[in-house]
GUMIFI-804477 format. One line per 2 residues: number of its first residue (from 1); their letters; for each residue z negated, x, y of N, C-alpha, C. Coordinates in steps of 0.02 Angstrom, whole numbers, plus 50000, padded with zeros to 5 digits. Each point is the difference from the previous one (the first is absolute). Layout:
// GUMIFI-804477
NUM> a> Z,X,Y,Z,X,Y,Z,X,Y ~ ...
***
This chain:
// GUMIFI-804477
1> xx> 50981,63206,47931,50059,50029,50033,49981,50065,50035 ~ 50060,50062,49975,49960,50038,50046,50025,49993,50091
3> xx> 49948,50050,50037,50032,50003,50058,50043,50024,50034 ~ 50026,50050,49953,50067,50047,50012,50024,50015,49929
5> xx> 50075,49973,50011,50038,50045,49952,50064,50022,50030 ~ 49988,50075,50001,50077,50038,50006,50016,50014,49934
7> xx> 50059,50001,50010,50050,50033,49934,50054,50039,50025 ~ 49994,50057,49961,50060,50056,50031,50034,50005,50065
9> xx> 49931,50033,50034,50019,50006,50077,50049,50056,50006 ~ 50040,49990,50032,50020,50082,50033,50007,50001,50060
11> xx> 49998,50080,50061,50022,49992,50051,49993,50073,50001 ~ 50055,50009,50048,50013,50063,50026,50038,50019,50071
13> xx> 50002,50061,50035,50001,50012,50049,50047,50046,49997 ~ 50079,49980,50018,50035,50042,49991,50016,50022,49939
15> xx> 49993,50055,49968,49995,50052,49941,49950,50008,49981 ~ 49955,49983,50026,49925,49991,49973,49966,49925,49971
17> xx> 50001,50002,49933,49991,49971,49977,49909,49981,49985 ~ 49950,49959,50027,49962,50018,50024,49951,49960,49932
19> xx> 50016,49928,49997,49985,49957,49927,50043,49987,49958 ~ 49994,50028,49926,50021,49997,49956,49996,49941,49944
21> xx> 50007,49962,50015,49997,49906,49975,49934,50006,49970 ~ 49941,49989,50040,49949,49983,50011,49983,49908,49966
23> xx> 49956,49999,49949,49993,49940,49972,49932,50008,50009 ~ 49971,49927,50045,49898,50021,49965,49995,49905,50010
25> xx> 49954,49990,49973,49967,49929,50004,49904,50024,50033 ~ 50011,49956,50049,49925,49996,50017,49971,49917,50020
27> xx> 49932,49992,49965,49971,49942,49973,49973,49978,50065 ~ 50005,49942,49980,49940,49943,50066,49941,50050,50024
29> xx> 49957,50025,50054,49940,50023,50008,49998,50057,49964 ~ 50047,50033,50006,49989,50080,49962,50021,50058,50059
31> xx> 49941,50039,49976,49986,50079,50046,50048,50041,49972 ~ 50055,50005,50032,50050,50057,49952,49994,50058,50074
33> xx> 49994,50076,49944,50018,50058,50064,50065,50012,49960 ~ 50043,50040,50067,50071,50059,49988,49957,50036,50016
35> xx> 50019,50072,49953,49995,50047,50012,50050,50061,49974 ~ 50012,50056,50041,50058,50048,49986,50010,50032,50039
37> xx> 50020,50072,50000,50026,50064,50055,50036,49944,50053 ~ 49989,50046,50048,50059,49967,50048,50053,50004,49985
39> xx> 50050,49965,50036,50069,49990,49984,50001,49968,49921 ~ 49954,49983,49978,50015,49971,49922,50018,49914,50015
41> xx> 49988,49969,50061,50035,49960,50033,49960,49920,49983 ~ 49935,50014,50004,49958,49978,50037,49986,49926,50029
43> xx> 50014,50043,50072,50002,49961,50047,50070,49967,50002 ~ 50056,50020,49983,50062,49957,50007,49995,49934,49951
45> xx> 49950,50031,49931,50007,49918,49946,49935,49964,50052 ~ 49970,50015,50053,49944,49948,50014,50040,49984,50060
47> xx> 50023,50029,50036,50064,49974,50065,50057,49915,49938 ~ 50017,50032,49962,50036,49943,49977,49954,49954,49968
49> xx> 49944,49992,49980,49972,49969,49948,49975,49943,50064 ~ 49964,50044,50066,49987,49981,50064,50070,49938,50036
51> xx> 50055,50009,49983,50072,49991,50010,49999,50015,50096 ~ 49995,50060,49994,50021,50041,50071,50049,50037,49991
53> xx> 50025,50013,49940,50065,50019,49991,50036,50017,49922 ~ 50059,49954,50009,50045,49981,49952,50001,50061,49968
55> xx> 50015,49954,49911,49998,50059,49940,50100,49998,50009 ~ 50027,50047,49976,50061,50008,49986,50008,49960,49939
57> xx> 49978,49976,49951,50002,49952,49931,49941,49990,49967 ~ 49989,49948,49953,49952,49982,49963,49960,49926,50013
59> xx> 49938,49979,49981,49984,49942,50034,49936,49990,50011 ~ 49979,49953,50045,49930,50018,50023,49975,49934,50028
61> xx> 49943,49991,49947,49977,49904,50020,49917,50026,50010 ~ 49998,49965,50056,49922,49984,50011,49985,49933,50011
63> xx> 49936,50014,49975,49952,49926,50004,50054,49948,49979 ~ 50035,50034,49951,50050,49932,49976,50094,49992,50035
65> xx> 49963,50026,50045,50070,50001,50027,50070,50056,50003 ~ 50049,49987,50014,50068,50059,49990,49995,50023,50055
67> xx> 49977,50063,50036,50012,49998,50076,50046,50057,50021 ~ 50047,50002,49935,50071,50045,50007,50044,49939,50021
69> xx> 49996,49919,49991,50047,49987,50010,49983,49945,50103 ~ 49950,50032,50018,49964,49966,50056,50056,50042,50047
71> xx> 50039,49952,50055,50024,50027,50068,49941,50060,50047 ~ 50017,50010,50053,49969,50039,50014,49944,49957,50035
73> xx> 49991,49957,50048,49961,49957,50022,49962,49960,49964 ~ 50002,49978,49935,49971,49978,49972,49929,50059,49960
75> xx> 50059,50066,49977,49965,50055,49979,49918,50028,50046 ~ 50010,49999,50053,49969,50017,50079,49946,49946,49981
77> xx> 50010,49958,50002,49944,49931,50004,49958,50008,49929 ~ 50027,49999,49931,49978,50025,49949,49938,50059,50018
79> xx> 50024,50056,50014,49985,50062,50021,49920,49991,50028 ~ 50017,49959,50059,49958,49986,50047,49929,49959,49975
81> xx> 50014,49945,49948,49968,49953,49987,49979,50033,49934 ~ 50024,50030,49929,49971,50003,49945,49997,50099,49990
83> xx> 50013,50021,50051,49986,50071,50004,49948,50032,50043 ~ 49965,50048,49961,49953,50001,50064,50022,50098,49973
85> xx> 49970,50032,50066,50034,50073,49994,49928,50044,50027 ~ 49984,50045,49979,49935,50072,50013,50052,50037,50005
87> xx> 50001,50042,50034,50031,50067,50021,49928,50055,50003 ~ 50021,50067,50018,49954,50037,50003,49980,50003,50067
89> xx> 50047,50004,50041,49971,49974,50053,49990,49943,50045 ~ 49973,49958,50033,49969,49954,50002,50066,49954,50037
91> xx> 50032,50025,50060,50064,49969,50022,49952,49939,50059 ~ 49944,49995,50003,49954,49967,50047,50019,49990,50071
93> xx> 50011,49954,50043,50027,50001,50069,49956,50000,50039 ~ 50010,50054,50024,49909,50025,50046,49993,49957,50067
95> xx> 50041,49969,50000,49990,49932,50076,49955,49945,49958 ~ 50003,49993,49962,49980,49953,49971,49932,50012,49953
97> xx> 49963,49945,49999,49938,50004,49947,49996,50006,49921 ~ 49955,50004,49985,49997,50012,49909,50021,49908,49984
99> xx> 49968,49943,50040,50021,49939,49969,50083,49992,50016 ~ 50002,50018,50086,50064,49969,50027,50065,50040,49929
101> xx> 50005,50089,49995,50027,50019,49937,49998,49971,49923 ~ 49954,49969,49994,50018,49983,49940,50033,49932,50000
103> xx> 49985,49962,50039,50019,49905,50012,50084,50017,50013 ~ 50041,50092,50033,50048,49990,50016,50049,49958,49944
105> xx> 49983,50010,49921,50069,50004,49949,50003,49915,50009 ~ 49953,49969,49986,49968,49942,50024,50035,49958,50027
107> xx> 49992,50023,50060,50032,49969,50075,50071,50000,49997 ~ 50028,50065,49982,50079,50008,49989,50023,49944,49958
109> xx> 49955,49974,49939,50037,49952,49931,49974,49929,50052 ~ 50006,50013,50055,49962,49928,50044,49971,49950,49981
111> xx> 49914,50022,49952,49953,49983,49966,49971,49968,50054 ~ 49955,49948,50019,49940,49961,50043,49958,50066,50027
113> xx> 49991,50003,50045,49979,50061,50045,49923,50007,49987 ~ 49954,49939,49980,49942,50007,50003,49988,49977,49945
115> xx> 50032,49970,49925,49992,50045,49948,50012,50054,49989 ~ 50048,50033,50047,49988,50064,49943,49942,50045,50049
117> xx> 49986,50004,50055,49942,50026,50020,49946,49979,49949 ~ 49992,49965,49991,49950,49969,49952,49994,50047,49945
119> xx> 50072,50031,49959,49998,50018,49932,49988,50077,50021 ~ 50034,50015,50056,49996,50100,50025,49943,49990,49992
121> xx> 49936,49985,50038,49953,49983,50005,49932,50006,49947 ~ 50047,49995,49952,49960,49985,49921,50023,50068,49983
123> xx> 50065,49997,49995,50022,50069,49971,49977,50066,50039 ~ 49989,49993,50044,49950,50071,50028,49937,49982,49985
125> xx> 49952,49958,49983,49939,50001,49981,50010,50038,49931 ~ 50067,49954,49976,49995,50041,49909,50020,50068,50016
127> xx> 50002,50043,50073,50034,50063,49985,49923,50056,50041 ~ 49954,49946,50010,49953,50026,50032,49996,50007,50054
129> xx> 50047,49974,50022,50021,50003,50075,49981,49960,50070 ~ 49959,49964,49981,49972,49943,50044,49974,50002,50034
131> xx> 49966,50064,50032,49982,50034,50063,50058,50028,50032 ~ 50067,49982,49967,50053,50038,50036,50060,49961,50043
133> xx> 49973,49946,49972,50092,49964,50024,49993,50014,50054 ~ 49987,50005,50071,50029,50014,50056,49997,50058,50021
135> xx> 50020,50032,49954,49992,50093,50002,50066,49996,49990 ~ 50039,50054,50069,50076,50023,49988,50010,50061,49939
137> xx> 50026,50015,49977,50019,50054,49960,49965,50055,50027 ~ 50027,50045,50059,49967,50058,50022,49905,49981,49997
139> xx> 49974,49956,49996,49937,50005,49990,49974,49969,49933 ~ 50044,50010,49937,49975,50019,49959,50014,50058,49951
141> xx> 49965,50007,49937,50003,50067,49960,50071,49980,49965 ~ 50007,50076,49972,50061,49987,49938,50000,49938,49955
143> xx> 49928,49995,49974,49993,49969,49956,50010,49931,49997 ~ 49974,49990,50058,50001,49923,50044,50073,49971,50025
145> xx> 50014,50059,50041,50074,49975,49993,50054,49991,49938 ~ 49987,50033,49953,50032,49991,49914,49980,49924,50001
147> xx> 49938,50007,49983,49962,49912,49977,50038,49934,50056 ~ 49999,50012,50060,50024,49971,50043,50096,49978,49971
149> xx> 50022,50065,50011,50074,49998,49955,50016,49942,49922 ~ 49927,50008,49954,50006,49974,49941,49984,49934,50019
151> xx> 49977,49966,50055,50001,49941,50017,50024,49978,50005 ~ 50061,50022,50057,50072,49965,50016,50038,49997,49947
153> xx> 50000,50060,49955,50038,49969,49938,49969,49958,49967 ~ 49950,49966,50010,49996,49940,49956,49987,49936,50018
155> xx> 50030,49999,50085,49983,49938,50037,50044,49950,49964 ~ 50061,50024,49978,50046,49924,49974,49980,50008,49929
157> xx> 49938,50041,49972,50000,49963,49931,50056,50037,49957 ~ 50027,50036,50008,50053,50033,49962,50006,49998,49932
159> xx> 50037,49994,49953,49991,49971,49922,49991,50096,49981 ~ 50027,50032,50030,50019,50073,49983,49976,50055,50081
161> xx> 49933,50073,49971,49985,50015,50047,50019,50074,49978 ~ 50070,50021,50045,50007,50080,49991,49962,50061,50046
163> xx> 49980,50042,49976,49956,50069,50056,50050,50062,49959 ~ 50009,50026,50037,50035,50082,50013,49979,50036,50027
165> xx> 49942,50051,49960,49943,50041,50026,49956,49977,50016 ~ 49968,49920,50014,49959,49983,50043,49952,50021,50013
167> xx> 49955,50063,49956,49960,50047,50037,49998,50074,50007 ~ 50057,50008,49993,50030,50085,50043,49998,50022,50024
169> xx> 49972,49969,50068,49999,49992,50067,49904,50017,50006 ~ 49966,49985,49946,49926,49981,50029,49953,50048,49970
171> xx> 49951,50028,50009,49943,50049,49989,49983,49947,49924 ~ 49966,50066,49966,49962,49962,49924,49951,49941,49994
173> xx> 49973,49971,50068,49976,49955,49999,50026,49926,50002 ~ 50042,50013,50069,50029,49958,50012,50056,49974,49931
175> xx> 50014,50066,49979,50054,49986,49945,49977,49975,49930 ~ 49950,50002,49998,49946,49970,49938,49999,49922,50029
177> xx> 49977,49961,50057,50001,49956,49991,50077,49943,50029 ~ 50053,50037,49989,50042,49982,50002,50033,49970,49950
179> xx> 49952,50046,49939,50036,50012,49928,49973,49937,49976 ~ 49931,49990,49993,49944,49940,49996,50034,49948,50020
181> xx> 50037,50001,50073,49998,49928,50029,50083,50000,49940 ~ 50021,49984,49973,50066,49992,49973,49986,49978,49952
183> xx> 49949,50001,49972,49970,49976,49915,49961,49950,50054 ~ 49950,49992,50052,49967,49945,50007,50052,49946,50013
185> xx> 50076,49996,50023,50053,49972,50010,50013,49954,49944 ~ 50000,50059,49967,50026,49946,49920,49971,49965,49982
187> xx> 49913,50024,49997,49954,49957,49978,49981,49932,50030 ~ 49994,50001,50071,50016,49963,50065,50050,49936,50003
189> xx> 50056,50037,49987,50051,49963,50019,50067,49999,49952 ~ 49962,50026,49945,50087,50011,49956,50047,50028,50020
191> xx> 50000,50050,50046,50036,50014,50041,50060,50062,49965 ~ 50068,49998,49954,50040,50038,49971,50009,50065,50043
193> xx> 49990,50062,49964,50016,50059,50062,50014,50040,49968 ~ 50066,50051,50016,50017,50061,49999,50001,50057,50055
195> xx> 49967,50052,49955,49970,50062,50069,50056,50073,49971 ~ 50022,50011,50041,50040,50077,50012,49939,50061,50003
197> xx> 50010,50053,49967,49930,50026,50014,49996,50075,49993 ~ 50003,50040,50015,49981,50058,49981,49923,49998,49976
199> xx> 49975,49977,49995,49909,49991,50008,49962,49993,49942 ~ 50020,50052,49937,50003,49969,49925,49908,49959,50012
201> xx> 49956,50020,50022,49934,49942,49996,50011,49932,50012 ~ 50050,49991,50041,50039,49943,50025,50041,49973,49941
203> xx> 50045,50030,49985,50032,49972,49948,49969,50003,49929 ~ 49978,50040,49971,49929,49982,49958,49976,49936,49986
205> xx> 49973,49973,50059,49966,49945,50017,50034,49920,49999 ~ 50085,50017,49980,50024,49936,49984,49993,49973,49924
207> xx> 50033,49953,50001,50007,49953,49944,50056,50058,49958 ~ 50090,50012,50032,50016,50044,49989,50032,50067,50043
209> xx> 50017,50049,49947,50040,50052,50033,50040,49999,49998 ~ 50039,50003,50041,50110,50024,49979,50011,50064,50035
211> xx> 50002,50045,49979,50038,50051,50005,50071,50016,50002 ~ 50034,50015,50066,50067,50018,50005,50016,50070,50009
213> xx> 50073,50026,49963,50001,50043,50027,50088,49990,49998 ~ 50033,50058,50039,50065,50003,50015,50031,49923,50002
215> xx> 49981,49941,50024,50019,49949,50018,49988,49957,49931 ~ 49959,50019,49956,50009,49968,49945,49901,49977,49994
217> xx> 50000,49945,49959,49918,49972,49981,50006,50042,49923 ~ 49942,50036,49981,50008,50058,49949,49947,49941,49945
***
């Protein structure tokens, strides 16, 4: 089964018509990059694919499921539990620690408090991070805080892990082993992922490419 199938997405903004019925299938544990000029619309098919925001038509099942036809509260919980999200920038709550941030998505799906410390725990060792958990954000690097970020997205285990730029933001080092840790994921953990990217070494480096342009997969 795959893990996503859309079929003829569309959405638009006004008069701007932004996806042009967008069809892609992506497999169990597969590295797929977008890539395309800006405005070729991107980030709006990973916002919906993400379901942060409704397509105007078409249909869209993950991990098996219809989650065009999910209320909104149910959608949220979905979201929460089989989505995990990389941004370019880290979105880190600087009151808080590298463990206490990642255990948050966790805590919200009101998971056992000291399993999931248990699993952050692991998952910053797998991020190298294990000299860090009680390091707030401001005292660590770019890089650390990214890795820190890719934790929390994977405290609930997410069936599906989206990043949008996830290293845009970071010097060539840091951004090299950002690229690394996404393939050790898969290998790791089977872990299904699609990356947004300007970063053709980045996208290179998947399973596949999709190229968009003017709202369309070419």
């Amino acid at each position: 089964m795959d893990m996503i199938q859309a079929l003829n997405i569309h959405k638009s903004y006004g008069s701007l018509e932004v996806l042009k019925g967008v069809s892609l299938d992506i497999k169990r544990g597969e590295v797929v990059s977008i890539v395309g000029q800006s405005g070729a619309g991107k980030t709006t098919l990973l916002q919906i694919l993400g379901t942060l925001l409704p397509m105007d038509s078409g249909s869209l099942r993950i991990d098996g499921e219809d989650v065009g036809q999910f209320g909104d509260d149910r959608l949220s919980d979905f979201r929460n539990r089989r989505i995990g999200f990389v941004f370019q920038f880290h979105h880190l709550l600087p009151e808080f620690t590298a463990l206490e941030n990642v255990m948050i998505p966790a805590l919200i799906a009101k998971r056992n408090r000291h399993e999931v410390e248990q699993e952050a725990v692991k998952l910053l060792e797998m991020m190298n991070l294990k000299d860090r958990t009680t390091h707030k954000p401001s005292a660590l690097s770019g890089g650390e805080q990214q890795r820190v970020a890719i934790a929390r997205a994977l405290i609930n285990r997410p069936a599906l892990l989206l990043a949008d730029e996830p290293s845009g933001n970071l010097d060539s080092q840091n951004r090299n082993e950002i690229h690394s840790l996404f393939f050790r994921l898969r290998e790791e953990l089977g872990q299904t992922t699609i990356i947004v990217t300007h970063d053709d070494e980045l996208a290179s480096m998947a399973d596949r490419k999709i190229t968009m342009r003017d709202g369309m997969i070419l």
